[in-house]
GUVO-177431 format. One record per residue (C-alpha): residue in one letter; x, y, z; residue number from 1. Coordinates in steps of 0.25 Angstrom, whole numbers, always signed. Each point is the difference from the previous one (the first is absolute). Layout:
N
<r resn="a" u="X" v="Y" w="Z" resi="NUM"/>
...
***
This chain:
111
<r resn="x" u="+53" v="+46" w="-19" resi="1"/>
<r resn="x" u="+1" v="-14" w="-6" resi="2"/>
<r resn="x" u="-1" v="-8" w="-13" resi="3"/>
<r resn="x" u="-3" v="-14" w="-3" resi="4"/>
<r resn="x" u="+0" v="-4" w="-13" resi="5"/>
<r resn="x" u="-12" v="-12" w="+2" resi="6"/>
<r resn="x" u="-1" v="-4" w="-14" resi="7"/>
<r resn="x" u="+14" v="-7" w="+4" resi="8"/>
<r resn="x" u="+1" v="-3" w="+14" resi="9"/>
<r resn="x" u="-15" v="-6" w="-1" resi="10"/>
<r resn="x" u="-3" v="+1" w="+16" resi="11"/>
<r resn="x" u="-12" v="-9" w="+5" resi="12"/>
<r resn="x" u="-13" v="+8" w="+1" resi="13"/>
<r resn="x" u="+5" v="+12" w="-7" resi="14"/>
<r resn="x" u="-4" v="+7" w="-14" resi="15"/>
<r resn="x" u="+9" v="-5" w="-12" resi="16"/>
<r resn="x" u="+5" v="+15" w="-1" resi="17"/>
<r resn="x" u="+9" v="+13" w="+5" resi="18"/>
<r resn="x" u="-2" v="+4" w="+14" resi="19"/>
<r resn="x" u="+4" v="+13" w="+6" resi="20"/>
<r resn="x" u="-1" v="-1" w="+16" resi="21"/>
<r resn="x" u="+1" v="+16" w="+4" resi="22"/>
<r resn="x" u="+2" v="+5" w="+14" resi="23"/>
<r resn="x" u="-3" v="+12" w="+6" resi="24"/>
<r resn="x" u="+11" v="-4" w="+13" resi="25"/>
<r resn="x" u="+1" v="-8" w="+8" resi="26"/>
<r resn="x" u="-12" v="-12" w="-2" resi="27"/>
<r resn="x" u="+3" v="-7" w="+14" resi="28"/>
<r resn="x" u="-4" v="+14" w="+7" resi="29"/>
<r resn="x" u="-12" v="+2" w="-7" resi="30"/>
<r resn="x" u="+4" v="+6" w="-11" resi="31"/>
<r resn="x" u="-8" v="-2" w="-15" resi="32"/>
<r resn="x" u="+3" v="-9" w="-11" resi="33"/>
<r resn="x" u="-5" v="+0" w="-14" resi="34"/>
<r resn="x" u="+0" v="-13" w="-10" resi="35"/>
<r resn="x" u="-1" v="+4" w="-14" resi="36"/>
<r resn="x" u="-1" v="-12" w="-9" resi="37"/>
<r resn="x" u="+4" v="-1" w="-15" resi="38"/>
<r resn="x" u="-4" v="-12" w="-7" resi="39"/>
<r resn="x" u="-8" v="-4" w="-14" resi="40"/>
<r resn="x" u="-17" v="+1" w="-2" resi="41"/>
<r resn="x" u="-4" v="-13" w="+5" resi="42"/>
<r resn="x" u="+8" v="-1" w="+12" resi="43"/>
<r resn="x" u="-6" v="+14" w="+3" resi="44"/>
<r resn="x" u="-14" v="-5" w="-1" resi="45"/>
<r resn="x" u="+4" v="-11" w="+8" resi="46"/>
<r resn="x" u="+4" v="+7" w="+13" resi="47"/>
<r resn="x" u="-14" v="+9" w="-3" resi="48"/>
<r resn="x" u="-8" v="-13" w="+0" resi="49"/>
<r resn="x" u="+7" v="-4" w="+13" resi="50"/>
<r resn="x" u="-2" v="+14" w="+6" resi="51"/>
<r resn="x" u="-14" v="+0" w="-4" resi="52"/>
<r resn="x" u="-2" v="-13" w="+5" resi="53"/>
<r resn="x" u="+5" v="+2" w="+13" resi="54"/>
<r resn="x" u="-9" v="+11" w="+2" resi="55"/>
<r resn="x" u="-11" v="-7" w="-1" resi="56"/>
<r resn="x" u="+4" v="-12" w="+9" resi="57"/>
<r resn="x" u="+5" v="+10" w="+12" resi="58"/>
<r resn="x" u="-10" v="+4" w="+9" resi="59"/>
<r resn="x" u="+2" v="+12" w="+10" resi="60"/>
<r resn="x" u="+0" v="-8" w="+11" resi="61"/>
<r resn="x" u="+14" v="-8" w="-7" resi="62"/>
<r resn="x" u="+6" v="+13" w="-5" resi="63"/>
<r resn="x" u="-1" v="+3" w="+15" resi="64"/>
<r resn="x" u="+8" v="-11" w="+3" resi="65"/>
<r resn="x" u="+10" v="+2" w="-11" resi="66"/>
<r resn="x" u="+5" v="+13" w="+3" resi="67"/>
<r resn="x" u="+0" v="-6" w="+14" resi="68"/>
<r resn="x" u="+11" v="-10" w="-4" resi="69"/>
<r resn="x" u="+5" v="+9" w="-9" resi="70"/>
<r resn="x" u="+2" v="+11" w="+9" resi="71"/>
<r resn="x" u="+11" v="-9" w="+11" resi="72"/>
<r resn="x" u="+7" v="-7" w="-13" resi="73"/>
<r resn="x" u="+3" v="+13" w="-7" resi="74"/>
<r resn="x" u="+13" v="+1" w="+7" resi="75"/>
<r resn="x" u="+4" v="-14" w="+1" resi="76"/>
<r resn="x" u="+11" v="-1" w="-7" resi="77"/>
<r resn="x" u="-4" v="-12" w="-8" resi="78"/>
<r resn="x" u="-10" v="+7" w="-5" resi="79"/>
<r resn="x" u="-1" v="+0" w="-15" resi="80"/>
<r resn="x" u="+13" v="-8" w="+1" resi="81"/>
<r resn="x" u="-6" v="-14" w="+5" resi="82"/>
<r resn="x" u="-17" v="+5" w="-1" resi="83"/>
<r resn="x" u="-7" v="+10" w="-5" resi="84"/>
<r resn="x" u="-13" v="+6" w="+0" resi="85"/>
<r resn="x" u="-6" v="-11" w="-7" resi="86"/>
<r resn="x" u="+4" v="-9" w="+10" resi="87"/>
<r resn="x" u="-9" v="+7" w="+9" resi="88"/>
<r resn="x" u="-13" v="+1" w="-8" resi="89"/>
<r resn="x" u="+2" v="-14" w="-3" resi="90"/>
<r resn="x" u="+2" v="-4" w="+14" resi="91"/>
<r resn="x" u="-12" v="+9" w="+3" resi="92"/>
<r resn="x" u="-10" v="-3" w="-12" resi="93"/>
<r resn="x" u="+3" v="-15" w="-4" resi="94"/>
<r resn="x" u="+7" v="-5" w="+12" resi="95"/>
<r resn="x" u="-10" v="+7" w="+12" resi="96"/>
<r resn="x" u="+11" v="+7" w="+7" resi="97"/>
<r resn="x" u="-5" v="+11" w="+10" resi="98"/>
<r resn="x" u="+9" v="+5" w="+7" resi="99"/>
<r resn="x" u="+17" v="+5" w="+0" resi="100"/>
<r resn="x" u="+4" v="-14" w="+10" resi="101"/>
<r resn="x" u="-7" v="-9" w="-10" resi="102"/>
<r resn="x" u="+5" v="+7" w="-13" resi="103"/>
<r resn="x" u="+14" v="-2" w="+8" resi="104"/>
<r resn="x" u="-3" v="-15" w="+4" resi="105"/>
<r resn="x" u="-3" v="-3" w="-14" resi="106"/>
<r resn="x" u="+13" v="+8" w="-5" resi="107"/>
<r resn="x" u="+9" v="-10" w="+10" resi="108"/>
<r resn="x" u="-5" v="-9" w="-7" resi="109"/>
<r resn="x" u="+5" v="+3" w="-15" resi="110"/>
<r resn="x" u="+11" v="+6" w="+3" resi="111"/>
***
């Protein structure tokens, strides 16, 4: 398990708030991990609304993709580190990515 306290360290893209990443082994041999988030009202209904919007804008064609990505990037050890799944809906839903060697080209890219 880790803490971040992100009412201090303010991460880029990341809820004003506690974070408490769980895993349940190893994450790199496909093990789970749970985020539970603590943080105020408004930055709550914030992260709803962008939820809520995002499951309006993904089609299952794009969710297709996603997981497509998502599913080689998982145990790239920049993963979550340097990108995150936000990156690749992003990349797939604002920036027409289709597939894993685009998402990557557009990665060498910012990185």
């Amino acid at each position: 398990m880790s803490f971040r306290n992100e009412r201090i360290a303010k991460t880029s893209g990341l809820p004003n708030g506690l974070y408490w990443g769980i895993y349940f082994g190893n994450e790199r041999e496909g093990a789970w991990k749970i985020d539970i988030w603590a943080m105020n009202k408004d930055e709550c209904q914030q992260r709803i609304a962008y939820c809520h919007n995002l499951l309006k804008k993904i089609s299952d064609h794009d969710r297709l993709k996603i997981l497509e990505i998502k599913s080689k990037c998982w145990k790239d050890p920049l993963y979550r580190r340097s990108y995150s799944s936000s990156d690749i809906y992003s990349a797939v839903l604002d920036q027409g990515i289709e597939n894993f060697d685009e998402f990557r080209s557009l990665l060498n890219k910012i990185l």
